[in-house]
Chimera marker file (.cmm) of the C-alpha trace (Angstrom):
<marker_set name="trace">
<marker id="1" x="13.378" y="-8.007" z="-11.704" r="1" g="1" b="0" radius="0.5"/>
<marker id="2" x="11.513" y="-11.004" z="-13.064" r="1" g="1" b="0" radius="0.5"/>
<marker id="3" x="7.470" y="-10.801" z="-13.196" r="1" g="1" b="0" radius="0.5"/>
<marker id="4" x="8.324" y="-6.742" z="-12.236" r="1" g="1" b="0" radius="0.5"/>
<marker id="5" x="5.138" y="-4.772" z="-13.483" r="1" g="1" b="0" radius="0.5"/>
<marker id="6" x="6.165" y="-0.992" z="-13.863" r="1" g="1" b="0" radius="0.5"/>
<marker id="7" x="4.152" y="2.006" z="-14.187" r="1" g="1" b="0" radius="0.5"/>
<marker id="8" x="5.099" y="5.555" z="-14.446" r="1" g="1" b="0" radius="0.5"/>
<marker id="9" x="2.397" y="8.046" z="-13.091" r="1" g="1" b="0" radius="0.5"/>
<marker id="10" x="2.607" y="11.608" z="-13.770" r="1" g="1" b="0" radius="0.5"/>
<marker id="11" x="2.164" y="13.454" z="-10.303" r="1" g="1" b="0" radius="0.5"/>
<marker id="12" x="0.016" y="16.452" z="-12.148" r="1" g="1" b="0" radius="0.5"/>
<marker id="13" x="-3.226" y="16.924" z="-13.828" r="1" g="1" b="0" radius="0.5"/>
<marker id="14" x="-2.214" y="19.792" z="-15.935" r="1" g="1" b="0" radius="0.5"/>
<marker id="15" x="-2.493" y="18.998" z="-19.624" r="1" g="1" b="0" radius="0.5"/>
<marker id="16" x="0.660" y="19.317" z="-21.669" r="1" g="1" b="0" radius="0.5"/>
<marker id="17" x="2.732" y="19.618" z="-18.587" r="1" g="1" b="0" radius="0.5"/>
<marker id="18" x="6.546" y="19.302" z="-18.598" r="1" g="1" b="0" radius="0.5"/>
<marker id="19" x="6.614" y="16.215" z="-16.173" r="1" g="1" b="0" radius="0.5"/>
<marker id="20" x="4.497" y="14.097" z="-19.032" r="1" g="1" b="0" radius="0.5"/>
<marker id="21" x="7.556" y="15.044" z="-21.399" r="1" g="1" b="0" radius="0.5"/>
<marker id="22" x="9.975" y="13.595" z="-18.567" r="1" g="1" b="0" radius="0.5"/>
<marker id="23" x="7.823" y="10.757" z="-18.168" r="1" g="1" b="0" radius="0.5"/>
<marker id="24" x="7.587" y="10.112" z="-22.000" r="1" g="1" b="0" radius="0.5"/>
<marker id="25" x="11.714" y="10.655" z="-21.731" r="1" g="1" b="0" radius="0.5"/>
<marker id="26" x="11.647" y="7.688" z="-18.939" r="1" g="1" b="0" radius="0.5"/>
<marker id="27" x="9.447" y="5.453" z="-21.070" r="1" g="1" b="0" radius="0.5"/>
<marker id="28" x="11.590" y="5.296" z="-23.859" r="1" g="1" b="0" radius="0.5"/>
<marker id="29" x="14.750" y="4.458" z="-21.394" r="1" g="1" b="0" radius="0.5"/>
<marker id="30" x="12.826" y="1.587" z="-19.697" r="1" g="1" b="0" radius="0.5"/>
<marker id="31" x="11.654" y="0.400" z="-23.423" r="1" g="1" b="0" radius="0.5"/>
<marker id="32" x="15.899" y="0.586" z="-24.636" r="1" g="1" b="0" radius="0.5"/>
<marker id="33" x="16.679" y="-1.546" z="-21.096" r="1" g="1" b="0" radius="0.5"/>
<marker id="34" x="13.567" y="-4.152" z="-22.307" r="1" g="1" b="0" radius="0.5"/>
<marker id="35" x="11.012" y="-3.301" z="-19.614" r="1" g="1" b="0" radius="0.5"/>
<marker id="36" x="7.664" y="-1.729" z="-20.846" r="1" g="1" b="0" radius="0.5"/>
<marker id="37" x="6.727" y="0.634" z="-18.391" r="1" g="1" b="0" radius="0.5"/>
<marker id="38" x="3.294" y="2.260" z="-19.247" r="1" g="1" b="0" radius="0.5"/>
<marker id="39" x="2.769" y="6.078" z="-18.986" r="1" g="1" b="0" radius="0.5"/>
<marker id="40" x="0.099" y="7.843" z="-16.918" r="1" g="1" b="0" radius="0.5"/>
<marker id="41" x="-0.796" y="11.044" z="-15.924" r="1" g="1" b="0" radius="0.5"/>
<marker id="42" x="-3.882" y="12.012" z="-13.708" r="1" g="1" b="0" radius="0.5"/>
<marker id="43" x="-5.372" y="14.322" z="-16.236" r="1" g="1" b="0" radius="0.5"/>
<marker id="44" x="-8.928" y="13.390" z="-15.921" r="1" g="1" b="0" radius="0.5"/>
<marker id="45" x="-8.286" y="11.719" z="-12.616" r="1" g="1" b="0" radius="0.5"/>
<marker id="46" x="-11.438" y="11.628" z="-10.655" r="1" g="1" b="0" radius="0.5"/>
<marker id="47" x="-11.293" y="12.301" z="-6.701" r="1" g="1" b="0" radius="0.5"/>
<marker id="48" x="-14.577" y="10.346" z="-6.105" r="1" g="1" b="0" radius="0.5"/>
<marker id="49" x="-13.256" y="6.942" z="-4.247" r="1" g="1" b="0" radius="0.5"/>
<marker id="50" x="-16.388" y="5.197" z="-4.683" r="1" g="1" b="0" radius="0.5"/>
<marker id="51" x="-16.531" y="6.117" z="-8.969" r="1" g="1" b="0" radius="0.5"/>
<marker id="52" x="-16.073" y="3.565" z="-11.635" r="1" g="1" b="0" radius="0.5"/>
<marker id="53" x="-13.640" y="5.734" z="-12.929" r="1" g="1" b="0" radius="0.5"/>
<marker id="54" x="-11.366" y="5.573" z="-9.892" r="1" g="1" b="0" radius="0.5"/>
<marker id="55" x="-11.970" y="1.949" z="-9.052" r="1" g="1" b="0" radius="0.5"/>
<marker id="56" x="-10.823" y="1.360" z="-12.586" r="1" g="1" b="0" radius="0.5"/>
<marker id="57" x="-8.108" y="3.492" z="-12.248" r="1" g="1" b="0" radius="0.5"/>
<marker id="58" x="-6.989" y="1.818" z="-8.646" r="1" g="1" b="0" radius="0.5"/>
<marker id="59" x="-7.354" y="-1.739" z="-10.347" r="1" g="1" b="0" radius="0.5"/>
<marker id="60" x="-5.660" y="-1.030" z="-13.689" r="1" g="1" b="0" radius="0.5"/>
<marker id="61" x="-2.807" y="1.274" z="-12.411" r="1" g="1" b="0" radius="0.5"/>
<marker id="62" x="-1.957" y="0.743" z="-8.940" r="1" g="1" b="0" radius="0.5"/>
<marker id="63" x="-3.136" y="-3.040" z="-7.812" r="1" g="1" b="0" radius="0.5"/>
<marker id="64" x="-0.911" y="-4.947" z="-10.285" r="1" g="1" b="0" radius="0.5"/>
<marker id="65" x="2.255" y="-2.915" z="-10.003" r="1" g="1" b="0" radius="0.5"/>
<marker id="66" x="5.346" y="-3.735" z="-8.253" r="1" g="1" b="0" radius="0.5"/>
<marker id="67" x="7.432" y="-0.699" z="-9.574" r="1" g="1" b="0" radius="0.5"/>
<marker id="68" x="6.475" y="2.326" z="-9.793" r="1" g="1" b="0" radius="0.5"/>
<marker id="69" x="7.787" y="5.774" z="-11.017" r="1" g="1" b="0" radius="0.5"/>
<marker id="70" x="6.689" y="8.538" z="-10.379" r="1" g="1" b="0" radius="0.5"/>
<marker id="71" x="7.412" y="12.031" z="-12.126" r="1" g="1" b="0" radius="0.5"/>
<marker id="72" x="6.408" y="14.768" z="-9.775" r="1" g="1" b="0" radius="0.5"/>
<marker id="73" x="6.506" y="18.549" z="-10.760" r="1" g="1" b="0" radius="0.5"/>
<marker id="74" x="7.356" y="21.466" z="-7.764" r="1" g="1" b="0" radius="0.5"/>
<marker id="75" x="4.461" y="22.996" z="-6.433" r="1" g="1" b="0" radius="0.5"/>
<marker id="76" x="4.534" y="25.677" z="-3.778" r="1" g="1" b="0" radius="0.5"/>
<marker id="77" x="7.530" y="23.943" z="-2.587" r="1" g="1" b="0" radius="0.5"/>
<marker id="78" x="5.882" y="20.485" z="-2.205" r="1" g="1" b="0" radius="0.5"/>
<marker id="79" x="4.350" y="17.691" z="-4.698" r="1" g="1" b="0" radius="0.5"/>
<marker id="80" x="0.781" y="18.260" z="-6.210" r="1" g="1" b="0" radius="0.5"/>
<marker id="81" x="-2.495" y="17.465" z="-4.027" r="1" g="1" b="0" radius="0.5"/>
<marker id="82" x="-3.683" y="15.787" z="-6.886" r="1" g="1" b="0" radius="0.5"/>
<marker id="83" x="-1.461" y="13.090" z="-6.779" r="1" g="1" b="0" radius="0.5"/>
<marker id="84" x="-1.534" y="13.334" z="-2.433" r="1" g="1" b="0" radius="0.5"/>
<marker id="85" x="-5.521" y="12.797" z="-3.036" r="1" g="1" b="0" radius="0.5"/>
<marker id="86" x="-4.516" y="10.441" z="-4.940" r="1" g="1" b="0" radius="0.5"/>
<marker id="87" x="-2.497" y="7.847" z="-2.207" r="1" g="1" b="0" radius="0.5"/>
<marker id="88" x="-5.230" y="9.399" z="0.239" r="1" g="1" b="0" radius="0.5"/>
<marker id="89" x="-8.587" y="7.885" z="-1.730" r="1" g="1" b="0" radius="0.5"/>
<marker id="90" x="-6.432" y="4.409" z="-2.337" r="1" g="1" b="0" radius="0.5"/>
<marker id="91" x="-7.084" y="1.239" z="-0.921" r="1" g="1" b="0" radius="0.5"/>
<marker id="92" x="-3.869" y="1.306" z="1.355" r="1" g="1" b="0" radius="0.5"/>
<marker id="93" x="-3.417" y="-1.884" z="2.222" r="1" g="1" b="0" radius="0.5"/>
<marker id="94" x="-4.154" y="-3.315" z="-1.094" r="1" g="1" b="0" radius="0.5"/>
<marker id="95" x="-1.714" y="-0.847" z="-3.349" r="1" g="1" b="0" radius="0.5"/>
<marker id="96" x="1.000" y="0.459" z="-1.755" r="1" g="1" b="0" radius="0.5"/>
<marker id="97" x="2.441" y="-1.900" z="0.961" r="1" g="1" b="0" radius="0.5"/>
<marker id="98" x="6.069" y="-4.333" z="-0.436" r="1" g="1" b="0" radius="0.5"/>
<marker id="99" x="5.995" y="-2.087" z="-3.785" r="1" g="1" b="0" radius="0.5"/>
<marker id="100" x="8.865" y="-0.133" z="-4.850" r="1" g="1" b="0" radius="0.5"/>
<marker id="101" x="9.197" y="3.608" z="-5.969" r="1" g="1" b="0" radius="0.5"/>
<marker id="102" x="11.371" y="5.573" z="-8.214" r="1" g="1" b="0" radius="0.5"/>
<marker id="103" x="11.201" y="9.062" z="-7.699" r="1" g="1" b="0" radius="0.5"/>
<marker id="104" x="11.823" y="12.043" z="-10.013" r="1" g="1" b="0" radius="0.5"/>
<marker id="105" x="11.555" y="16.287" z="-9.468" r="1" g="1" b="0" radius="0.5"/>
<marker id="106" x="10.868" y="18.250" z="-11.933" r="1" g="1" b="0" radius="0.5"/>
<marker id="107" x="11.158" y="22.302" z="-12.047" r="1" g="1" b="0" radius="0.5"/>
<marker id="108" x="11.328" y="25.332" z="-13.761" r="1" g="1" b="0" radius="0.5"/>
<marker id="109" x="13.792" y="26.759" z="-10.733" r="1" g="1" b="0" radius="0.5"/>
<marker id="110" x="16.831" y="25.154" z="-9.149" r="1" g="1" b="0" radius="0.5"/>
<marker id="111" x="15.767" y="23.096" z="-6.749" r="1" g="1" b="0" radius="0.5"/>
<marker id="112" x="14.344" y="20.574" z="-9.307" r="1" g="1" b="0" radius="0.5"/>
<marker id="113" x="11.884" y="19.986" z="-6.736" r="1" g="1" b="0" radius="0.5"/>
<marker id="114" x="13.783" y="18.359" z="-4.100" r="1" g="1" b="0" radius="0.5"/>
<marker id="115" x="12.165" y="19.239" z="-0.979" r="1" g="1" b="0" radius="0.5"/>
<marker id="116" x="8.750" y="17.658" z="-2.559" r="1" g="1" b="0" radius="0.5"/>
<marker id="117" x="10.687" y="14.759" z="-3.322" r="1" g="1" b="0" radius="0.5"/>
<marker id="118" x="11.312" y="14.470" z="0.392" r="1" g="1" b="0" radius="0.5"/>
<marker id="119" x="7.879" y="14.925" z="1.410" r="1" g="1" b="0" radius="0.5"/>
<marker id="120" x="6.668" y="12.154" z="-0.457" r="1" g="1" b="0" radius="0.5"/>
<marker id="121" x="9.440" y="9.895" z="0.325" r="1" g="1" b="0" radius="0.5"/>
<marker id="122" x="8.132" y="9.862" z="3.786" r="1" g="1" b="0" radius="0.5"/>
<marker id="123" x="4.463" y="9.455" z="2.967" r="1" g="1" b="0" radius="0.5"/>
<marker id="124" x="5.634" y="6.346" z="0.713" r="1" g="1" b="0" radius="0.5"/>
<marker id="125" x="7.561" y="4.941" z="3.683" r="1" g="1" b="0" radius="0.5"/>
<marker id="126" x="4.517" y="5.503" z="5.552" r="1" g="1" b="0" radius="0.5"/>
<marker id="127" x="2.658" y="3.134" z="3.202" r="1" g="1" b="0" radius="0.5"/>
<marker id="128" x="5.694" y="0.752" z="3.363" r="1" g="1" b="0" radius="0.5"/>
<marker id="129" x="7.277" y="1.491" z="-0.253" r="1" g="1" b="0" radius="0.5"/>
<marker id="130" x="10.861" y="1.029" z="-0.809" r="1" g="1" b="0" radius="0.5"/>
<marker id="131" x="12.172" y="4.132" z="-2.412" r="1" g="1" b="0" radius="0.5"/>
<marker id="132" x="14.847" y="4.024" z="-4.390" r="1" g="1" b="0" radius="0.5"/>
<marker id="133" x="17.989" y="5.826" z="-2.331" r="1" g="1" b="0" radius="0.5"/>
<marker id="134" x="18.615" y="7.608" z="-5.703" r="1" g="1" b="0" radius="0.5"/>
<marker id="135" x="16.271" y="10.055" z="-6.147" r="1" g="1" b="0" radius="0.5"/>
<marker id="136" x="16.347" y="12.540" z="-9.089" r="1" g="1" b="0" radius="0.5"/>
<marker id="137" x="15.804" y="16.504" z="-8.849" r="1" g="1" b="0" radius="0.5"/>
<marker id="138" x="15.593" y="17.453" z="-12.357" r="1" g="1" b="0" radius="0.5"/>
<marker id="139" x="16.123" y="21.763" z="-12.156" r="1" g="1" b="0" radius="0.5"/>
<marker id="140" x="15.536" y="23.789" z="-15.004" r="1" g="1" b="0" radius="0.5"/>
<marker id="141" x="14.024" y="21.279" z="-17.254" r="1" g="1" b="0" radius="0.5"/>
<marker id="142" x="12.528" y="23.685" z="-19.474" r="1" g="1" b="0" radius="0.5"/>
<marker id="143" x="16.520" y="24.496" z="-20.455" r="1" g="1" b="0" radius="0.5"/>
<marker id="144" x="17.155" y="20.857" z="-20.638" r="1" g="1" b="0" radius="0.5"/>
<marker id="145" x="14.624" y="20.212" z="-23.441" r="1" g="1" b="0" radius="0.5"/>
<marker id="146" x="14.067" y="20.509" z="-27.327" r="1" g="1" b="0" radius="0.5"/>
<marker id="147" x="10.930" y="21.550" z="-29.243" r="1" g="1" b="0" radius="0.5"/>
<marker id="148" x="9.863" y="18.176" z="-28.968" r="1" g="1" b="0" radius="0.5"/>
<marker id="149" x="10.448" y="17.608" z="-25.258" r="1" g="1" b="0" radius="0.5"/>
<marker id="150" x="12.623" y="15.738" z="-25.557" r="1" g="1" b="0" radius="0.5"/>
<marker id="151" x="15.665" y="15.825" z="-22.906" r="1" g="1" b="0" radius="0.5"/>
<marker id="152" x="18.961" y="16.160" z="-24.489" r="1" g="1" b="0" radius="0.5"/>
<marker id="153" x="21.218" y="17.519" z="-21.700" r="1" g="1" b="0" radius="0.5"/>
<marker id="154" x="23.870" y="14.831" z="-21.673" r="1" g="1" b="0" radius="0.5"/>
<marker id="155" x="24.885" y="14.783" z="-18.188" r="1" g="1" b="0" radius="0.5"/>
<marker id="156" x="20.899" y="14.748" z="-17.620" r="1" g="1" b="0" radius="0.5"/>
<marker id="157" x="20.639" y="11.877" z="-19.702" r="1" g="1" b="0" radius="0.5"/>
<marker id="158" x="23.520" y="10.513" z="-17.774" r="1" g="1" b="0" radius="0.5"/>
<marker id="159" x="21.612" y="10.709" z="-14.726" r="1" g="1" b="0" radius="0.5"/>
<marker id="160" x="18.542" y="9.438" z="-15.718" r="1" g="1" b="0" radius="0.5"/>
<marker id="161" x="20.135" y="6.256" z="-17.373" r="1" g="1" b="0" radius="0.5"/>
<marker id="162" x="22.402" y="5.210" z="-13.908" r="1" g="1" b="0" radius="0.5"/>
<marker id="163" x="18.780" y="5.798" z="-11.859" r="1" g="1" b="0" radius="0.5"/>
<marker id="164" x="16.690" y="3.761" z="-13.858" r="1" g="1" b="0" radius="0.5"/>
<marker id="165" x="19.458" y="0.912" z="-14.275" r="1" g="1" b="0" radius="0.5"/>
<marker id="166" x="19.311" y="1.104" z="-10.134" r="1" g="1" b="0" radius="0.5"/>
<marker id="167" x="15.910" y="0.320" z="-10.240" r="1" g="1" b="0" radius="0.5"/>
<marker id="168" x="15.600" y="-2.439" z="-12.678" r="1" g="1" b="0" radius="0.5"/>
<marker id="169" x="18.103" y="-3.989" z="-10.147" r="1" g="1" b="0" radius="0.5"/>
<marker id="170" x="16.384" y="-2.342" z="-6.906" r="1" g="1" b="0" radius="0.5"/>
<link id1="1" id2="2" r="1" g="1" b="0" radius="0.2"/>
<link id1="2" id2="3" r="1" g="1" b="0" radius="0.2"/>
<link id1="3" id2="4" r="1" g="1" b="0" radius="0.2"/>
<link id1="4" id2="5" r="1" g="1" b="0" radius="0.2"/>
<link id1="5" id2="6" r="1" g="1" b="0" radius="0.2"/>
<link id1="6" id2="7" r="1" g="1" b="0" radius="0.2"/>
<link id1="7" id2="8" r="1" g="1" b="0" radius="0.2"/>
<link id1="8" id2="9" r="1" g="1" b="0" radius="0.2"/>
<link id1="9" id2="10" r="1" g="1" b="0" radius="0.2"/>
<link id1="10" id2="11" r="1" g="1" b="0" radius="0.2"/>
<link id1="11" id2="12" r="1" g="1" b="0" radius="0.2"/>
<link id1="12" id2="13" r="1" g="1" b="0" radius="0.2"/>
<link id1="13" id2="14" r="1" g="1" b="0" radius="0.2"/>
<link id1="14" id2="15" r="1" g="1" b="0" radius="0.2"/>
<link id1="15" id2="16" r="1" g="1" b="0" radius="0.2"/>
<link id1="16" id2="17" r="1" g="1" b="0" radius="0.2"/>
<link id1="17" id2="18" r="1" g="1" b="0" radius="0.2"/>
<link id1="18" id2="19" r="1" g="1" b="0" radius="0.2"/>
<link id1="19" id2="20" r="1" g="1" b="0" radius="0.2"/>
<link id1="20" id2="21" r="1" g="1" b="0" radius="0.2"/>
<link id1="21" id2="22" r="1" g="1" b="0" radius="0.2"/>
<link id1="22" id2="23" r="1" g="1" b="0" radius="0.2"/>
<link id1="23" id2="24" r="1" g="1" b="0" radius="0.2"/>
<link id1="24" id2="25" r="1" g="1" b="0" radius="0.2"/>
<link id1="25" id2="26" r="1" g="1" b="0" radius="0.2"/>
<link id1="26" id2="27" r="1" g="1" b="0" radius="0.2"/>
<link id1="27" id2="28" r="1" g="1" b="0" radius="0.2"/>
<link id1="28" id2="29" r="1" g="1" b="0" radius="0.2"/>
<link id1="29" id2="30" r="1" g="1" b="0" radius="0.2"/>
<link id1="30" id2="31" r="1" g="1" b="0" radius="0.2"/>
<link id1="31" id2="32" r="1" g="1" b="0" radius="0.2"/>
<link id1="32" id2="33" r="1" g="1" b="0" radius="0.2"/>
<link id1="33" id2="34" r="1" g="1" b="0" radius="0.2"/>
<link id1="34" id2="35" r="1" g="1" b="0" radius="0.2"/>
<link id1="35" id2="36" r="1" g="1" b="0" radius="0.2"/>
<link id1="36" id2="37" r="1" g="1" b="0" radius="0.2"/>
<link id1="37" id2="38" r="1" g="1" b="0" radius="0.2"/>
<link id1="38" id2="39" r="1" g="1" b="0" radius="0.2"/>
<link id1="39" id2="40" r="1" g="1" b="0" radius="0.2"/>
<link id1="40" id2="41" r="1" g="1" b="0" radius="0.2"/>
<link id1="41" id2="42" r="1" g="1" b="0" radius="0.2"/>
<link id1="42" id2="43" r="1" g="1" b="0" radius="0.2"/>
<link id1="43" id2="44" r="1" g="1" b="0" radius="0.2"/>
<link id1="44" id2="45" r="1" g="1" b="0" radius="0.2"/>
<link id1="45" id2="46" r="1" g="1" b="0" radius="0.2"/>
<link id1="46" id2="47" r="1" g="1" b="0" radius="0.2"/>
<link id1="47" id2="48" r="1" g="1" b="0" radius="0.2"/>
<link id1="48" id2="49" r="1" g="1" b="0" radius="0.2"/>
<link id1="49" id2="50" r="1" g="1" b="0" radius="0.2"/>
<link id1="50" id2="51" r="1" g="1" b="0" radius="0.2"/>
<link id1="51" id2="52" r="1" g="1" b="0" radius="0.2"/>
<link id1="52" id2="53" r="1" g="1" b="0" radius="0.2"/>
<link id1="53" id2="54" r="1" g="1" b="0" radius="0.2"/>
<link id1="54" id2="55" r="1" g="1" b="0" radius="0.2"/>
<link id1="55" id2="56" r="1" g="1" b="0" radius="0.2"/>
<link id1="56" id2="57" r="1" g="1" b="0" radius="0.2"/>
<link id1="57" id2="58" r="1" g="1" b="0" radius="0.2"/>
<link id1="58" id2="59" r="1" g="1" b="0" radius="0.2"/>
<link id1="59" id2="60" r="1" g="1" b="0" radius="0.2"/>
<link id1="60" id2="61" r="1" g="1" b="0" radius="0.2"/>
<link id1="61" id2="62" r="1" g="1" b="0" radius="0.2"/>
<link id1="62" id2="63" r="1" g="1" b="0" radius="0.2"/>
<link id1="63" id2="64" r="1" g="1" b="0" radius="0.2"/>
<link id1="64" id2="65" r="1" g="1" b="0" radius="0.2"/>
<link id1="65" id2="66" r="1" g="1" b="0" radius="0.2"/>
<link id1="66" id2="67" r="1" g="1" b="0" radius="0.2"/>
<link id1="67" id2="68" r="1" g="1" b="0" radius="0.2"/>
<link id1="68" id2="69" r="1" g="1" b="0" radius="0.2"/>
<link id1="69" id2="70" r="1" g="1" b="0" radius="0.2"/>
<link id1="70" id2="71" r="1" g="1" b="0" radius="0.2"/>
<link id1="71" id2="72" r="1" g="1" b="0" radius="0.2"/>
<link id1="72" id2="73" r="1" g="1" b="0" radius="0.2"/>
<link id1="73" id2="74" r="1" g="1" b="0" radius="0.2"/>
<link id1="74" id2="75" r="1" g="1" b="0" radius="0.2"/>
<link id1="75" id2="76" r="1" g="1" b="0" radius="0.2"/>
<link id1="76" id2="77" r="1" g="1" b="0" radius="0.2"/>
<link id1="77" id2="78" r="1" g="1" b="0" radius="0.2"/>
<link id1="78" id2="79" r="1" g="1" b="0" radius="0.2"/>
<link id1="79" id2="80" r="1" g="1" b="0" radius="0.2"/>
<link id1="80" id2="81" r="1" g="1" b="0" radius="0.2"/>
<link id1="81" id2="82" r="1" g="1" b="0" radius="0.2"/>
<link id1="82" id2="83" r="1" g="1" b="0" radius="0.2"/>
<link id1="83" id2="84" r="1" g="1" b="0" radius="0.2"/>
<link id1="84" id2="85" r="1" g="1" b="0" radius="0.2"/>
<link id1="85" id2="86" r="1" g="1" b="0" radius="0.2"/>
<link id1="86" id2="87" r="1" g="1" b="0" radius="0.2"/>
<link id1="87" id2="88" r="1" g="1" b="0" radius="0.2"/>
<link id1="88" id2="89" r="1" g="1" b="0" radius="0.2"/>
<link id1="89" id2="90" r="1" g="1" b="0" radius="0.2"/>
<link id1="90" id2="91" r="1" g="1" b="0" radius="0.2"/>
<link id1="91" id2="92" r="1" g="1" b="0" radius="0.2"/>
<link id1="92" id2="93" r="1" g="1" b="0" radius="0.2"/>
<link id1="93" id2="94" r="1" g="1" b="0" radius="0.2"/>
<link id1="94" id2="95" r="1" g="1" b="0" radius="0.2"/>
<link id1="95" id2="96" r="1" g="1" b="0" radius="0.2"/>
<link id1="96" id2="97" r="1" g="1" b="0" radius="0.2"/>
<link id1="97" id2="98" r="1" g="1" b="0" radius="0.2"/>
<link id1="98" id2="99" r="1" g="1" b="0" radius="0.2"/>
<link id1="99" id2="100" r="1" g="1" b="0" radius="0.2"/>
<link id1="100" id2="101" r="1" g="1" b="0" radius="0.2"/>
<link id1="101" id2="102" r="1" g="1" b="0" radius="0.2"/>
<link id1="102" id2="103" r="1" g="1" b="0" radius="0.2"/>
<link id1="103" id2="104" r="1" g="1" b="0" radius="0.2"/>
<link id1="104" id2="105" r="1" g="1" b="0" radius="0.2"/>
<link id1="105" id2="106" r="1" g="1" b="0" radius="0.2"/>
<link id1="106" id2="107" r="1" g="1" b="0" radius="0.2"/>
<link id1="107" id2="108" r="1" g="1" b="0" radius="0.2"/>
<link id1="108" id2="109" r="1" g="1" b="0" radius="0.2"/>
<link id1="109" id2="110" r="1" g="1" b="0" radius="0.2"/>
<link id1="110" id2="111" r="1" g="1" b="0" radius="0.2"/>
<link id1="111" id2="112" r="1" g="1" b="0" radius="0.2"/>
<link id1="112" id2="113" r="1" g="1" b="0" radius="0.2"/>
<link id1="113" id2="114" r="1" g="1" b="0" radius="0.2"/>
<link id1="114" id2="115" r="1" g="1" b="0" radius="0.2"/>
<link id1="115" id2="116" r="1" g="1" b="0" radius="0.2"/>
<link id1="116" id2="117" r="1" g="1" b="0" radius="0.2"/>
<link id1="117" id2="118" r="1" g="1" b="0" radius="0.2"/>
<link id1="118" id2="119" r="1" g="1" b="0" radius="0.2"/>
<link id1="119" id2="120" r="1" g="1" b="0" radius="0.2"/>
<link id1="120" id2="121" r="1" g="1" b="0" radius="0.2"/>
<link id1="121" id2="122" r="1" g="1" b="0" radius="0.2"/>
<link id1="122" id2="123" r="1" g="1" b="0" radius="0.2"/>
<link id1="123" id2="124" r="1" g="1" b="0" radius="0.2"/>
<link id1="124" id2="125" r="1" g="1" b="0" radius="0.2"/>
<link id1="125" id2="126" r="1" g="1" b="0" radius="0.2"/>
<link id1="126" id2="127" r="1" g="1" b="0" radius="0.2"/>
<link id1="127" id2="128" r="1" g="1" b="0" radius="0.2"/>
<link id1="128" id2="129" r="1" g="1" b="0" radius="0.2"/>
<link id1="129" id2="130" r="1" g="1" b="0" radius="0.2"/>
<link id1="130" id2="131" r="1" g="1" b="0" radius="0.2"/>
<link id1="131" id2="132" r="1" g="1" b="0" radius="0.2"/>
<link id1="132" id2="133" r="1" g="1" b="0" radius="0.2"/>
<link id1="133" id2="134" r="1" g="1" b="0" radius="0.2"/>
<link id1="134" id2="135" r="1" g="1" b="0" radius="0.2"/>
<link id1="135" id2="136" r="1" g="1" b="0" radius="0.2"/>
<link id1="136" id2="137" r="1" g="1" b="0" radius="0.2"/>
<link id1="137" id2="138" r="1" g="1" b="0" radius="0.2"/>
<link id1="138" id2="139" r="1" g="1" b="0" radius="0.2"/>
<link id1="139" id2="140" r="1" g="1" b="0" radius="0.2"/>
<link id1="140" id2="141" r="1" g="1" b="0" radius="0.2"/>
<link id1="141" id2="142" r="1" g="1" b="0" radius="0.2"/>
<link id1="142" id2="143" r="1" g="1" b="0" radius="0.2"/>
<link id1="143" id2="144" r="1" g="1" b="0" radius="0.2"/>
<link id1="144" id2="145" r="1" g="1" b="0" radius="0.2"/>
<link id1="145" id2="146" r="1" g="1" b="0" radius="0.2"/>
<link id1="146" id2="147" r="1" g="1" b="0" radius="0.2"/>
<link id1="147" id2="148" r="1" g="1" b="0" radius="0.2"/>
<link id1="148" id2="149" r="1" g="1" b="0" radius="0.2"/>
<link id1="149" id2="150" r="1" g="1" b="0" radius="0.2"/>
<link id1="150" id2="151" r="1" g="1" b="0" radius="0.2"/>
<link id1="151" id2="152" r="1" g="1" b="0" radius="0.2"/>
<link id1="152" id2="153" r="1" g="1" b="0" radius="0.2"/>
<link id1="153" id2="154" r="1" g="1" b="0" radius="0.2"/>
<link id1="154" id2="155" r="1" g="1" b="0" radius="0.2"/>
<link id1="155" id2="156" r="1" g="1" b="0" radius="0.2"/>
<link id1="156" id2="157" r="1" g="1" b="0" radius="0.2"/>
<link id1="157" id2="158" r="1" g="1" b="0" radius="0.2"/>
<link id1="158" id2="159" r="1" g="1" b="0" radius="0.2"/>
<link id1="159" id2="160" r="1" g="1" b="0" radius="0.2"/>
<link id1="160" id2="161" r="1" g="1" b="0" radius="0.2"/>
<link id1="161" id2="162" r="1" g="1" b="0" radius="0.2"/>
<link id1="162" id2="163" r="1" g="1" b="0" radius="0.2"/>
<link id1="163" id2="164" r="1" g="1" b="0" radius="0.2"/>
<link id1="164" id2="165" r="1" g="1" b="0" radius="0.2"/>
<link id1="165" id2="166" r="1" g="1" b="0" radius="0.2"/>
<link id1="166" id2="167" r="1" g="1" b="0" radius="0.2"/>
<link id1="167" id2="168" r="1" g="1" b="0" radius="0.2"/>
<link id1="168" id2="169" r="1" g="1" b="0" radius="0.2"/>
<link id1="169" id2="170" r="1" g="1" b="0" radius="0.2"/>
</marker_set>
């Protein structure tokens, strides 16, 4: 938990997106437990591996961390192939391997996107990231928020407190 560097990356590049308003929920429950956990999303991201904007991006975001969480929205019944281009254009072996993930669904539907929450659980093993066992589906989140986005379900809130006191100890 000591020396723990945590960064929460939102799995989409759409602007405005639900799964930023999750991840800006998450934020503000690291910063009550003491832990700063910087927000970011891949709007802007660029796919070109050899850009200064990516290289900055790899060193800034994904180098340093030890923790990560990551907010990923339901699409087509998977995770985003922005944020699988992402892992793909990494340097593997220098930001993914001993690390530890959090993981998070988000969806307008039911399923609060657990089957992509699978999928990338087995990609991050691939990689050798520890996932946390508790993994979060979160259905229906447009239901589950105010104006603001912000999430004031209380047995979401529930939920999301217990996983992210896991991880601190994870």
């Amino acid at each position: 938990m000591n020396g723990d560097i945590y960064k929460i990356i939102v799995g989409t590049n759409r602007v405005g997106s639900n799964s930023r308003k999750v991840g800006s929920f998450y934020k503000s429950v690291f910063l009550s437990k003491g832990i700063d956990a910087e927000l970011v999303t891949l709007e802007n991201f660029s796919l070109d591996p050899g850009s200064e904007a990516f290289l900055s991006f790899q060193q800034e975001h994904l180098k340093p961390v030890t923790k990560f969480i990551f907010i990923l929205p339901e699409y087509n019944g998977s995770y985003p192939g922005i944020f699988k281009s992402m892992i793909d254009i990494t340097d593997i072996k220098s930001c993914w391997p001993g690390k530890k993930a959090l993981l998070v669904g988000v969806a307008t539907g039911k399923g609060g996107n657990i089957r992509g929450l699978e999928h990338v659980t087995g990609v991050l093993n691939y990689l050798k990231v520890n996932v946390l066992a508790n993994k979060l589906p979160i259905s229906t989140v447009d239901k589950l928020m105010d104006a603001e986005g912000n999430i004031i379900e209380p047995s979401t809130i529930n939920s999301i407190e217990q996983q992210v006191a896991e991880f601190i100890y994870f």
